[in-house]
PAGU-571751 format. One line per 3 residues: number of its first residue (from 1); their letters; for each residue x, z, y of N, C-alpha, C. Coordinates in nm, 3 decimals. Example, Ala and Ser with C-alpha at 12.3 -4.5 7.8 and 13.67 -1.06 7.14 Angstrom:
BEGIN
1) as) 1.319,0.780,-0.569,1.230,0.780,-0.450,1.320,0.780,-0.330 | 1.285,0.708,-0.225,1.367,0.714,-0.106,1.290,0.787,0.003 $
//
This chain:
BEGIN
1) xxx) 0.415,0.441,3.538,0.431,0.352,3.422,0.299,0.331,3.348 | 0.197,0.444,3.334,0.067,0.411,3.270,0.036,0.296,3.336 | -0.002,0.308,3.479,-0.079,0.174,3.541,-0.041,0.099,3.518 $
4) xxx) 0.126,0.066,3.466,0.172,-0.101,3.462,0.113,-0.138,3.338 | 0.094,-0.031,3.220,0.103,-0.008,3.085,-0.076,-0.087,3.057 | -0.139,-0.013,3.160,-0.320,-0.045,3.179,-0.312,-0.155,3.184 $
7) xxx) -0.283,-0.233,3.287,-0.291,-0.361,3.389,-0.225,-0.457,3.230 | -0.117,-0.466,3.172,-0.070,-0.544,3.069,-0.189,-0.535,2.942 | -0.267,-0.425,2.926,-0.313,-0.392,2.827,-0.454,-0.478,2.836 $
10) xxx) -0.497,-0.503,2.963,-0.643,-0.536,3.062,-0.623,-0.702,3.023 | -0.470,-0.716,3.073,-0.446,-0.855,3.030,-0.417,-0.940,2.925 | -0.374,-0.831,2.838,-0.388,-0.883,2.664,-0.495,-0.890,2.594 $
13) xxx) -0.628,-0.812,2.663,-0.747,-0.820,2.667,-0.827,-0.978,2.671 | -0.758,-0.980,2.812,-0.804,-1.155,2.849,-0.771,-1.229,2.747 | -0.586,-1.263,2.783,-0.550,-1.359,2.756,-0.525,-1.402,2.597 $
16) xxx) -0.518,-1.294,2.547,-0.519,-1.282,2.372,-0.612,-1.313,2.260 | -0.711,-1.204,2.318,-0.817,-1.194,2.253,-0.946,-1.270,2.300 | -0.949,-1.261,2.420,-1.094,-1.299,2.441,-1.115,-1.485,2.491 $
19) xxx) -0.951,-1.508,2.528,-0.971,-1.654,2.544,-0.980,-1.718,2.414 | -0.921,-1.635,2.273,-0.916,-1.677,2.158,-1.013,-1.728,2.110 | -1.168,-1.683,2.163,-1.267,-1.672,2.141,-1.325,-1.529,2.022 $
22) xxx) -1.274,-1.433,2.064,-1.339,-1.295,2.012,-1.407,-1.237,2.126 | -1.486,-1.202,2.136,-1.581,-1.219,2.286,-1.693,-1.083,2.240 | -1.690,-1.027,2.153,-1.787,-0.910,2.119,-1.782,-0.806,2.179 $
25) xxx) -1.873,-0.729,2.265,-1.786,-0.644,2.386,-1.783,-0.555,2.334 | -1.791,-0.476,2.205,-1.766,-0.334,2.143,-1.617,-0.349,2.115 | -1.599,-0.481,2.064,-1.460,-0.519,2.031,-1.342,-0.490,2.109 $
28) xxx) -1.404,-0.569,2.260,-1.297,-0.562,2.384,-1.289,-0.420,2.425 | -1.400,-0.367,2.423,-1.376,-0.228,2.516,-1.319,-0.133,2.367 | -1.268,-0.146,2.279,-1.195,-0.109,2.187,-1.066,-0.090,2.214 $
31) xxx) -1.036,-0.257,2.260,-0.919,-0.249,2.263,-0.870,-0.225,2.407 | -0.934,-0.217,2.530,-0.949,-0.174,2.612,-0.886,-0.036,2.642 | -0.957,0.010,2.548,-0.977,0.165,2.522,-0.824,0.259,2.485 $
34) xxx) -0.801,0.173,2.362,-0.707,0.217,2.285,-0.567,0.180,2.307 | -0.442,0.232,2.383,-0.361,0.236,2.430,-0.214,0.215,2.336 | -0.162,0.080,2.311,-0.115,0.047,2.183,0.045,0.096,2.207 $
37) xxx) 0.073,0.092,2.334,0.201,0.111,2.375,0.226,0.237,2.334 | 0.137,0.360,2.303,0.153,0.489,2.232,0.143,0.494,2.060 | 0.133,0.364,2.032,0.150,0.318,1.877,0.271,0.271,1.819 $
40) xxx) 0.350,0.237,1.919,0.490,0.173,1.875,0.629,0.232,1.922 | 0.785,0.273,1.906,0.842,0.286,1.877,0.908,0.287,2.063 | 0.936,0.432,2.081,0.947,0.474,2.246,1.051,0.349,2.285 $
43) xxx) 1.115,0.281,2.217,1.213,0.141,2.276,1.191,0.022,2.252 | 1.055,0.015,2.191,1.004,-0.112,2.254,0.827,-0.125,2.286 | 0.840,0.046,2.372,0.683,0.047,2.408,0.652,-0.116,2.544 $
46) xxx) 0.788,-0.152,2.619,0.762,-0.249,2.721,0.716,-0.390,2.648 | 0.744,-0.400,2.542,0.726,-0.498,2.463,0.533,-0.469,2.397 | 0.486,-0.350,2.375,0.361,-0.362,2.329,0.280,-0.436,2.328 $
49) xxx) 0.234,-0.513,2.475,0.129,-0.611,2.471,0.168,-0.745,2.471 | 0.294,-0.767,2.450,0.309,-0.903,2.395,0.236,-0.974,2.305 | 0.253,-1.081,2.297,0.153,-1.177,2.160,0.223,-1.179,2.039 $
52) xxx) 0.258,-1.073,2.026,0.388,-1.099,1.875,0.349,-0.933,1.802 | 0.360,-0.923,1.658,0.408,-0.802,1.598,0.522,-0.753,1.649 | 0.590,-0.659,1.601,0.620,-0.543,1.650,0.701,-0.481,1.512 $
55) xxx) 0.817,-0.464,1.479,0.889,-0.351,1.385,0.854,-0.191,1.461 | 0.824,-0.131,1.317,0.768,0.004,1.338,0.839,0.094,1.289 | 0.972,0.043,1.193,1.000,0.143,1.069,1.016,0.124,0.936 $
58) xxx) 1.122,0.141,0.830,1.028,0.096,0.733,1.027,0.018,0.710 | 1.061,-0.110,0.739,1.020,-0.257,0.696,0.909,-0.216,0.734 | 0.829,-0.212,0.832,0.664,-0.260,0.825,0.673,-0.284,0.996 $
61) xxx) 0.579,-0.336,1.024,0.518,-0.428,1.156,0.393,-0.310,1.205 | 0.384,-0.340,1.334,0.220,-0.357,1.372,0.209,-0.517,1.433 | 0.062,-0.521,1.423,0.026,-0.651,1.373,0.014,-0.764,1.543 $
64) xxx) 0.024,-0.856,1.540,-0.003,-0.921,1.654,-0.176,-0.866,1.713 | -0.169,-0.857,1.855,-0.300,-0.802,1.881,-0.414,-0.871,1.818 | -0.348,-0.981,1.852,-0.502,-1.125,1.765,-0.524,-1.072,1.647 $
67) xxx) -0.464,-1.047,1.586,-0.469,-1.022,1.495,-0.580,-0.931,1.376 | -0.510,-0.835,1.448,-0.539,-0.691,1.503,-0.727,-0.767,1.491 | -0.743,-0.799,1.648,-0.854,-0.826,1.685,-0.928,-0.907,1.566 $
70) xxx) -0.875,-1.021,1.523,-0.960,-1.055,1.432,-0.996,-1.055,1.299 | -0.905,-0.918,1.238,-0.977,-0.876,1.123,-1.047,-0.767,1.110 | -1.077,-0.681,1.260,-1.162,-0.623,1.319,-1.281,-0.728,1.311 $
73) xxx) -1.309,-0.779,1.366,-1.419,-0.859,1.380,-1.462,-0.931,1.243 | -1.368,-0.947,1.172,-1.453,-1.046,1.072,-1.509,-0.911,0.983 | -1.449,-0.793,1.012,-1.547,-0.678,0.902,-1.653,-0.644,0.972 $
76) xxx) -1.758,-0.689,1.089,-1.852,-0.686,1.120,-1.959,-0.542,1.091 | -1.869,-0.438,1.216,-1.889,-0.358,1.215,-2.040,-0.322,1.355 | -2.072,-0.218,1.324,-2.183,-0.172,1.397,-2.182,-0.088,1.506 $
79) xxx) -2.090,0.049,1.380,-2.041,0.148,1.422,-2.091,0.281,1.376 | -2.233,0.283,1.241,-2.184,0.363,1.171,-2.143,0.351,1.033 | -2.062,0.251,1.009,-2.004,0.237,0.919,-1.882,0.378,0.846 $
82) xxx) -1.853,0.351,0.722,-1.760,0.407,0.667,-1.680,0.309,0.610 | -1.518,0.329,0.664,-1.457,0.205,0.678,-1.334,0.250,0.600 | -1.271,0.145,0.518,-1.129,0.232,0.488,-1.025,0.069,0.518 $
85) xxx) -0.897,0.138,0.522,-0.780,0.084,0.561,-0.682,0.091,0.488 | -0.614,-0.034,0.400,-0.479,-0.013,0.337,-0.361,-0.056,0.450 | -0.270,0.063,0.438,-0.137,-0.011,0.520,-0.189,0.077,0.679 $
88) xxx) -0.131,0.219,0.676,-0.152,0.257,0.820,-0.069,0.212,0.896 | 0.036,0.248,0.909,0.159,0.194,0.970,0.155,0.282,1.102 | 0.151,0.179,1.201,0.151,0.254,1.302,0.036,0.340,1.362 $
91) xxx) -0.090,0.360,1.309,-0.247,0.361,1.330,-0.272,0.317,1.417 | -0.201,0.191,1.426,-0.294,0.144,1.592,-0.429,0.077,1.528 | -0.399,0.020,1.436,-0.555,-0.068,1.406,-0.682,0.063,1.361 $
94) xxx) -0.623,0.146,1.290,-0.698,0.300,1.219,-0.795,0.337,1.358 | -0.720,0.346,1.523,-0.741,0.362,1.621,-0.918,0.292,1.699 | -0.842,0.149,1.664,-0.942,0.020,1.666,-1.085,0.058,1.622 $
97) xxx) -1.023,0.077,1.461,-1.140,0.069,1.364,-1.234,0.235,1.449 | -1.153,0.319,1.452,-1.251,0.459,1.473,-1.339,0.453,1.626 | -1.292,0.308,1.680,-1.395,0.321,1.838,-1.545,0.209,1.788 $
100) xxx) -1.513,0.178,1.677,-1.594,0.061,1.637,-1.674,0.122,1.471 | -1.642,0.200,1.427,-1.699,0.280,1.308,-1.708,0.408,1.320 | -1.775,0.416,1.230,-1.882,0.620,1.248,-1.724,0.657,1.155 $
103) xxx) -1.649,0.655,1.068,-1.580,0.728,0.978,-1.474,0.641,0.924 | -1.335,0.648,0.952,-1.236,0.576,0.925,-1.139,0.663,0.812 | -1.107,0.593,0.664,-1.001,0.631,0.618,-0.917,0.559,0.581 $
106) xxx) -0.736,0.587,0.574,-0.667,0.495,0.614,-0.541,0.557,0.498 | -0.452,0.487,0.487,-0.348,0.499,0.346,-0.233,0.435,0.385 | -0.128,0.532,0.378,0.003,0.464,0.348,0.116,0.562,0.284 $
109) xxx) 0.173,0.444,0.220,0.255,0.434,0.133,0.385,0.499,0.202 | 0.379,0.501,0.321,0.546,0.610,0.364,0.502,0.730,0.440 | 0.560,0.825,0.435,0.484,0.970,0.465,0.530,0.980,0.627 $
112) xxx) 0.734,0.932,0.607,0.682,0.943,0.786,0.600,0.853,0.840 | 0.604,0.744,0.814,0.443,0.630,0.914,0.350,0.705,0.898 | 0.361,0.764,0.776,0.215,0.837,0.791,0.185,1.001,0.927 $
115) xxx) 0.271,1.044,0.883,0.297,1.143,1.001,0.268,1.106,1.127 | 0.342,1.012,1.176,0.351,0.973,1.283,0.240,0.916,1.334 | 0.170,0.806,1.211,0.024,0.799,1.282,-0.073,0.924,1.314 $
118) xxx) -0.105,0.983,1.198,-0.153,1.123,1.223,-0.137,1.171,1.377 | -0.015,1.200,1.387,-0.023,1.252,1.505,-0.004,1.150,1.631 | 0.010,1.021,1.621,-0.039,0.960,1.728,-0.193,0.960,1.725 $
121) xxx) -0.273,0.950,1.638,-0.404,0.954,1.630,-0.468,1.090,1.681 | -0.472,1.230,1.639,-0.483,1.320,1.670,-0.464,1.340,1.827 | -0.351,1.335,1.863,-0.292,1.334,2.034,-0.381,1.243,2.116 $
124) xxx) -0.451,1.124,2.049,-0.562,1.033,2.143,-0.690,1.072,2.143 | -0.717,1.186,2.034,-0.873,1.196,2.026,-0.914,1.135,1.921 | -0.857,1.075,1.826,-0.960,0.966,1.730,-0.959,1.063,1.586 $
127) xxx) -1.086,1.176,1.594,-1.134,1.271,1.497,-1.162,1.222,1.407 | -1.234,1.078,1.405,-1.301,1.039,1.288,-1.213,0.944,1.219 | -1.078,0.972,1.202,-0.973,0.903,1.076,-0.892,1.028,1.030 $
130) xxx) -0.913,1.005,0.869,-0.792,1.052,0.818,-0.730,0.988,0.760 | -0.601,1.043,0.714,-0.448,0.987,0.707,-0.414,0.982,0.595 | -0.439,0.929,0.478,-0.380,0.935,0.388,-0.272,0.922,0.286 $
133) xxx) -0.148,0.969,0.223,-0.069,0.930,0.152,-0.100,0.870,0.011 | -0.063,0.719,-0.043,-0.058,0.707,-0.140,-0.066,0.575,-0.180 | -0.101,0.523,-0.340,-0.123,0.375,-0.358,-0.260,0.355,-0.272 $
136) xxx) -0.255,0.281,-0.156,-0.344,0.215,-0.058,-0.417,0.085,-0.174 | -0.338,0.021,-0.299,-0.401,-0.077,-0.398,-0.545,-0.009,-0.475 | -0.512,0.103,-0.468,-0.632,0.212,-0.568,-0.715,0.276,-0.507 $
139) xxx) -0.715,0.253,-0.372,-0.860,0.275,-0.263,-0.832,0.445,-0.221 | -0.966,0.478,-0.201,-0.994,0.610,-0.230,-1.095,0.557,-0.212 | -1.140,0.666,-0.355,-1.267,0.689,-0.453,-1.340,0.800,-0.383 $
142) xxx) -1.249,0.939,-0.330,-1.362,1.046,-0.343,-1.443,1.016,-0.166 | -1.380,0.909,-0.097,-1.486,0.854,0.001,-1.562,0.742,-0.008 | -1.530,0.681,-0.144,-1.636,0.547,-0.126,-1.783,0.570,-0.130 $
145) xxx) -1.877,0.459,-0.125,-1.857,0.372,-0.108,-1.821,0.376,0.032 | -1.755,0.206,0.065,-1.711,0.117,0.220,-1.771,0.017,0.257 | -1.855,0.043,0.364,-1.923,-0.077,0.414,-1.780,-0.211,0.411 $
148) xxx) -1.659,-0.179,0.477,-1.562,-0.252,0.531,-1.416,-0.193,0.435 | -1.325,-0.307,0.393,-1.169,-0.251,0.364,-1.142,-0.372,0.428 | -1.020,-0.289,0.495,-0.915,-0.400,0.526,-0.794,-0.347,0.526 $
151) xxx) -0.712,-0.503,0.491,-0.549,-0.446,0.416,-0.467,-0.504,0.534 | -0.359,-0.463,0.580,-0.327,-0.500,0.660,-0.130,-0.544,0.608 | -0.175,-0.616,0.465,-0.040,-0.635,0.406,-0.043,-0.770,0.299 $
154) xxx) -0.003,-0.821,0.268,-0.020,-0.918,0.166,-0.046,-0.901,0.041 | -0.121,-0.952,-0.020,-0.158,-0.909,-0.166,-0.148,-1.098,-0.259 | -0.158,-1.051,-0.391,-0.134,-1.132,-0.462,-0.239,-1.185,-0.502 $
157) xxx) -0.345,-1.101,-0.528,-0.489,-1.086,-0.515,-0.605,-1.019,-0.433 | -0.706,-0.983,-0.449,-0.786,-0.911,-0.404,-0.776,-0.799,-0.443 | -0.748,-0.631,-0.453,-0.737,-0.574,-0.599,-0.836,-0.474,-0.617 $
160) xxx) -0.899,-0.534,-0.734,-1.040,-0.494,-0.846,-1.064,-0.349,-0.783 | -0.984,-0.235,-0.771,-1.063,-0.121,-0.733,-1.119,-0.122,-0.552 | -1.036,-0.183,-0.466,-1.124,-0.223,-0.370,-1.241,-0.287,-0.334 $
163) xxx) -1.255,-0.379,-0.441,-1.371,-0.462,-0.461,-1.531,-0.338,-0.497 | -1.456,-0.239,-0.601,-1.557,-0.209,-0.669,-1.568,-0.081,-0.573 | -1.532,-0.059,-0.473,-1.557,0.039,-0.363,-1.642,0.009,-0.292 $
166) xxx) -1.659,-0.111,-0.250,-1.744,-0.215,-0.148,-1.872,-0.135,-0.170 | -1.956,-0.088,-0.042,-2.106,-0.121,-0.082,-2.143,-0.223,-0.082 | -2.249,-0.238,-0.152,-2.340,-0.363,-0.163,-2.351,-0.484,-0.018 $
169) xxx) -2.310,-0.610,-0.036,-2.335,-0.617,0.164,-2.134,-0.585,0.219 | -2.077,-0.496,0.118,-1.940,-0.478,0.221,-1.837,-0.572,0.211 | -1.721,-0.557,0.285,-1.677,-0.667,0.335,-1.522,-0.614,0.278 $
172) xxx) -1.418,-0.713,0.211,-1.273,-0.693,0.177,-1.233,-0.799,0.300 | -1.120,-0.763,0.381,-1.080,-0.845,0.443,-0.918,-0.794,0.452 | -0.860,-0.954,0.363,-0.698,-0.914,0.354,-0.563,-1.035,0.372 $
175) xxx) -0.515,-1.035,0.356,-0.400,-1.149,0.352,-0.381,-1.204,0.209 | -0.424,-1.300,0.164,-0.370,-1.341,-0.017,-0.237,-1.478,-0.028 | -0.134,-1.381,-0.072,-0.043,-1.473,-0.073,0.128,-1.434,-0.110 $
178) xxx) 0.220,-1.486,-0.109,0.337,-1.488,-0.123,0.412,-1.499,-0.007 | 0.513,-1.454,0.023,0.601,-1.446,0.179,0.633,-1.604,0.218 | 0.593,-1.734,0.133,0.622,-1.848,0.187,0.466,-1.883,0.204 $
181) xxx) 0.351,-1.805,0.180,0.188,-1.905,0.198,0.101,-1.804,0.204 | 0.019,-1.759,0.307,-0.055,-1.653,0.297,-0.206,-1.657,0.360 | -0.331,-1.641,0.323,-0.415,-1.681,0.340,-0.523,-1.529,0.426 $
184) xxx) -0.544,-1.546,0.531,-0.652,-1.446,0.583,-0.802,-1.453,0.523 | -0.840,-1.398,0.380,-0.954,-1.391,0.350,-1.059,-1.262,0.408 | -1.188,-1.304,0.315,-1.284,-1.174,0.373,-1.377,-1.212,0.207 $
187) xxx) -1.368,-1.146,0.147,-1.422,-1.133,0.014,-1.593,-1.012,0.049 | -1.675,-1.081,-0.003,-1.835,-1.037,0.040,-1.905,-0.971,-0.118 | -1.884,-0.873,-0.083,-2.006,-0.826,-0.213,-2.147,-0.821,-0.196 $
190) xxx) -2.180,-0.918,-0.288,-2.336,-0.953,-0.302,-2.328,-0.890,-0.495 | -2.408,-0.748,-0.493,-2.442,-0.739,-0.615,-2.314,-0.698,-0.703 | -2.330,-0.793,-0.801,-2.208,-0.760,-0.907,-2.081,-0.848,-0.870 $
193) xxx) -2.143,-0.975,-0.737,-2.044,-1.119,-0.754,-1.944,-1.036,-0.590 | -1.863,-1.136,-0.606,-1.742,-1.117,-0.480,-1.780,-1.222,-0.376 | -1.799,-1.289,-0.313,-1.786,-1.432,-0.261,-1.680,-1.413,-0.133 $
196) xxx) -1.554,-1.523,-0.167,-1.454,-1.530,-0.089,-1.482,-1.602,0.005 | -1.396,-1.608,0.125,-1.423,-1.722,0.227,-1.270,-1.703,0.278 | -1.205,-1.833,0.317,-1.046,-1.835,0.365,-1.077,-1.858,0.552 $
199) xxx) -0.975,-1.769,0.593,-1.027,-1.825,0.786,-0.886,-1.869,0.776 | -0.786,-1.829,0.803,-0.644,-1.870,0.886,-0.515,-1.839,0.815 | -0.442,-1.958,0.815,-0.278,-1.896,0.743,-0.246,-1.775,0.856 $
202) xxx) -0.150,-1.699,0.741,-0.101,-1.561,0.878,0.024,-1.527,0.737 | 0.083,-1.468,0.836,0.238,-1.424,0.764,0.225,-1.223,0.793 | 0.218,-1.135,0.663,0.239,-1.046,0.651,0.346,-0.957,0.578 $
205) xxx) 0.398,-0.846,0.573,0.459,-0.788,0.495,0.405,-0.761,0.343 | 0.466,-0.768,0.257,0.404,-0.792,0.108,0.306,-0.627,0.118 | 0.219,-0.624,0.022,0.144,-0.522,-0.038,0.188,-0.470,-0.122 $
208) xxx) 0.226,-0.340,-0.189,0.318,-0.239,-0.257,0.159,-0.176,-0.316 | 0.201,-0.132,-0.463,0.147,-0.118,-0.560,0.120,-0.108,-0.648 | 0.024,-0.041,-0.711,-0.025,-0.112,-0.862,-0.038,-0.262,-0.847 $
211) xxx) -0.135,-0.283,-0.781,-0.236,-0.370,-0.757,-0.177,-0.475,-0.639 | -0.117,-0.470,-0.617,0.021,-0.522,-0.536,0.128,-0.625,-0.552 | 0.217,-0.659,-0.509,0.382,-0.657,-0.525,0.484,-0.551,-0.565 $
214) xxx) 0.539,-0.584,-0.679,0.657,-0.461,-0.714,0.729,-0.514,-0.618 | 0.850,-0.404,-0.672,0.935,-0.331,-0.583,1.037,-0.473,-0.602 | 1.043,-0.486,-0.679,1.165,-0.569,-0.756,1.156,-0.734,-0.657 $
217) xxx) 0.995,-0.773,-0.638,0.926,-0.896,-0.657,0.889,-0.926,-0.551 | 0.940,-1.011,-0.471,0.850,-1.091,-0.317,0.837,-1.240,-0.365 | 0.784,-1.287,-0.494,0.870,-1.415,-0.517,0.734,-1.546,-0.444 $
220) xxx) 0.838,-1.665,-0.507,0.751,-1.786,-0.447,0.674,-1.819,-0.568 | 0.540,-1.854,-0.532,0.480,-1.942,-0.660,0.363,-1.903,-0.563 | 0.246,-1.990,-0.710,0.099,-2.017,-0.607,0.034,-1.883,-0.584 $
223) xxx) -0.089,-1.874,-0.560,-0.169,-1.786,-0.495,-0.320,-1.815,-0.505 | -0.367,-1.706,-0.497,-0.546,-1.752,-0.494,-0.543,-1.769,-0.419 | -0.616,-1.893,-0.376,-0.720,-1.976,-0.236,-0.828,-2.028,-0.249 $
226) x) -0.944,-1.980,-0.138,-1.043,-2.032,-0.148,-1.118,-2.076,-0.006 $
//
């Protein structure tokens, strides 16, 4: 079953990502690398390399590989970066990020996802992430600064303590929007200023938070866009 598991994984490689035009080979041999079908839910590991998200648990997803792939890429990593992550979920992206950055930390809001990534992460080798429980809206401080954040949930905004984590030069890259309009940004700190840039509509699970969506609230109305 691995080999069939390889061979699908080789080909979501191709046909997903790289015909998409994501073509960076630290990128591919990332995902190459990193074996997603051990990220998702033992009854619908046959389903893994499909072109679609994925229910994990929870109300939460893992993300379409493209996806995946291209908010990897727009945080324009090196690899010794110090990178953090709101929204672990399944750690498949946490996974991503640690073959492509020197130091990954990662946050979520439910303890079993969190568990479970942990120890899917641990069981693959990927030393350089830890797992964190908690508001993923309020960063973590006692590792900043972050060359790179990325949220892997919808937000209403950008939110102010991620921003002010950024090193100088670092990169916010998140979803801004409401469950009917949602915008794939990458917010750039130059200095004291933010500078936004919008790439692609994308549909995520809301962001939970301070700094977030309440509990109460998925509602419709506008959104920052830029």
């Amino acid at each position: 079953m691995e080999g069939i598991f390889e061979q699908q994984r080789m080909m979501m490689v191709t046909e997903q990502i790289e015909r998409r035009g994501l073509n960076n080979p630290r990128l591919l041999e990332a995902f190459r690398r990193v074996p997603r079908h051990c990220f998702v839910p033992l009854d619908l590991q046959k389903l893994a390399y499909n072109d679609g998200p994925l229910s994990i648990g929870d109300g939460q997803t893992i993300s379409q590989p493209y996806i995946v792939a291209l908010m990897t890429s727009l945080a324009v990593l090196q690899g010794d970066e110090n990178v953090l992550e709101i929204g672990t979920g399944s750690g498949y992206q946490a996974a991503i990020l640690a073959c492509m950055a020197k130091t990954v930390h990662t946050i979520e809001r439910f303890a079993s996802l969190a568990n479970r990534a942990r120890q899917a992460l641990a069981q693959r080798g990927f030393n350089n992430v830890q797992v964190h429980e908690g508001d993923g809206t309020l960063g973590w401080v006692e590792a900043a600064p972050f060359r790179a954040v990325l949220i892997t949930a919808a937000a209403p905004y950008p939110p102010q303590p991620l921003l002010d984590q950024l090193n100088d030069g670092g990169r916010l890259v998140l979803p801004v929007g409401d469950r009917y309009a949602q915008d794939l940004q990458v917010w750039t700190r130059q200095g004291k200023e933010y500078i936004p840039e919008s790439i692609i509509p994308v549909s995520f699970v809301p962001l939970r938070g301070k700094y977030g969506w309440n509990e109460e609230h998925w509602p419709d109305h506008s959104f920052f866009s830029f």
